[in-house]
C-alpha positions in Angstrom: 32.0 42.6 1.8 35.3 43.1 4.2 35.8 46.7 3.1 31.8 47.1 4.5 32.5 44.8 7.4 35.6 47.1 8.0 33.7 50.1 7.6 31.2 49.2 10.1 34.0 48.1 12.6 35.5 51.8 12.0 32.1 53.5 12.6 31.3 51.0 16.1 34.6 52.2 17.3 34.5 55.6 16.9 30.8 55.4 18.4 32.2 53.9 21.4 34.6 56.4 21.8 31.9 59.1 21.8 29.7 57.2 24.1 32.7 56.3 26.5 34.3 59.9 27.2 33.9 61.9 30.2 31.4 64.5 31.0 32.1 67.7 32.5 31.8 67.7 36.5 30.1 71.0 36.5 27.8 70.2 34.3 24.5 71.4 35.0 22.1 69.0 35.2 19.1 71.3 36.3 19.2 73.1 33.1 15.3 72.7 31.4 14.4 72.8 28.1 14.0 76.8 26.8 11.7 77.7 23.9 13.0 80.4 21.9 11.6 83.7 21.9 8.1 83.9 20.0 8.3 80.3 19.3 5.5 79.5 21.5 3.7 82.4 19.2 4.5 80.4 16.0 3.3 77.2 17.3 0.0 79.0 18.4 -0.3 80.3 15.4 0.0 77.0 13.9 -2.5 75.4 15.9 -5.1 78.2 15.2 -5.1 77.1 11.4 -4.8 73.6 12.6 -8.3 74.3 14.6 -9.8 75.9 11.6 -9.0 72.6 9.1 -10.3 70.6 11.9 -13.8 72.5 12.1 -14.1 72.9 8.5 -13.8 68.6 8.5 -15.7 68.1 11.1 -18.6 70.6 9.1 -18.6 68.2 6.5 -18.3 65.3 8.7 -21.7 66.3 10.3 -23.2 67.4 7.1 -22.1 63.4 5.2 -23.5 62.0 8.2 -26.9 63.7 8.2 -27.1 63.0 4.3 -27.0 59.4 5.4 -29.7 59.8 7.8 -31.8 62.0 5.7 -31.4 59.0 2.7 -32.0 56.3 5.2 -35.1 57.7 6.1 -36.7 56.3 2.4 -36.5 52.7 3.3 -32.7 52.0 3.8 -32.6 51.9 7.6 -29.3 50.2 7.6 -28.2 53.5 5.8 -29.7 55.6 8.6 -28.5 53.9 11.3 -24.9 54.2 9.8 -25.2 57.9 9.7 -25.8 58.2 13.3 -22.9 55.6 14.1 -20.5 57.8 12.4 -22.4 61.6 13.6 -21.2 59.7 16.9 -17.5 58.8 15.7 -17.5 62.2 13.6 -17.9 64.2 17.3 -15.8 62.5 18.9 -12.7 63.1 16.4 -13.6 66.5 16.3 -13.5 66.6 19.9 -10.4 65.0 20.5 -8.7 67.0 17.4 -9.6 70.3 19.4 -8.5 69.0 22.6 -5.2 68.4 21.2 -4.0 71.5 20.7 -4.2 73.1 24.0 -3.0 69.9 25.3 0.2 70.2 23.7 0.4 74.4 24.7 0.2 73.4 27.9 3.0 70.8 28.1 5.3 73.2 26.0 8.2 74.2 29.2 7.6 78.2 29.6 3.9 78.5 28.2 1.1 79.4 30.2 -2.1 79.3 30.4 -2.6 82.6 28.4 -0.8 81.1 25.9 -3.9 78.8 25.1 
């Protein structure tokens, strides 16, 4: 137990000594974030195939929730009526899923609009 308590006295100290050293005067503060060339491509790419899961879901999303409806329709109301509660939910993830993507292009420092 004292060679972990000494351990962890060891690792505070050196992490203080990190923490307390002094930064370069010239230092340039203004410097913002850069992407890496064809990065923003990549990620673009990856959203693409991210945008194709999504509609492929939200295809069988729709299709479960009209099989409830269609069902509900032979007496089971409560069924029906739990089909069109989650068509609702079922467009709205989709929605939001979709929405997502650009979203994030956009906030990415260096992409544009044509990026999207």
């Amino acid at each position: 137990m004292s060679l972990l308590l000494a351990g962890f006295t060891k690792a505070q100290l050196s992490m203080v000594t990190i923490f307390n050293t002094a930064l370069n005067s010239d230092y340039d503060w203004d410097n913002g974030v850069q992407i890496p060339n064809g990065a923003v491509d990549s990620i673009n790419t990856l959203f693409s195939w991210g945008r194709g899961v999504v509609v492929v879901v939200g295809i069988v999303g729709v299709l479960f929730c009209a099989g409830k409806m269609a069902v509900g329709k032979f007496g089971r109301s409560d069924l029906a009526a739990e089909g069109v509660g989650g068509l609702v939910w079922t467009v709205l993830g989709i929605s939001l899923m979709l929405i997502a993507g650009p979203l994030i292009m956009l906030l990415l420092p260096g992409a544009t609009g044509a990026d999207i």
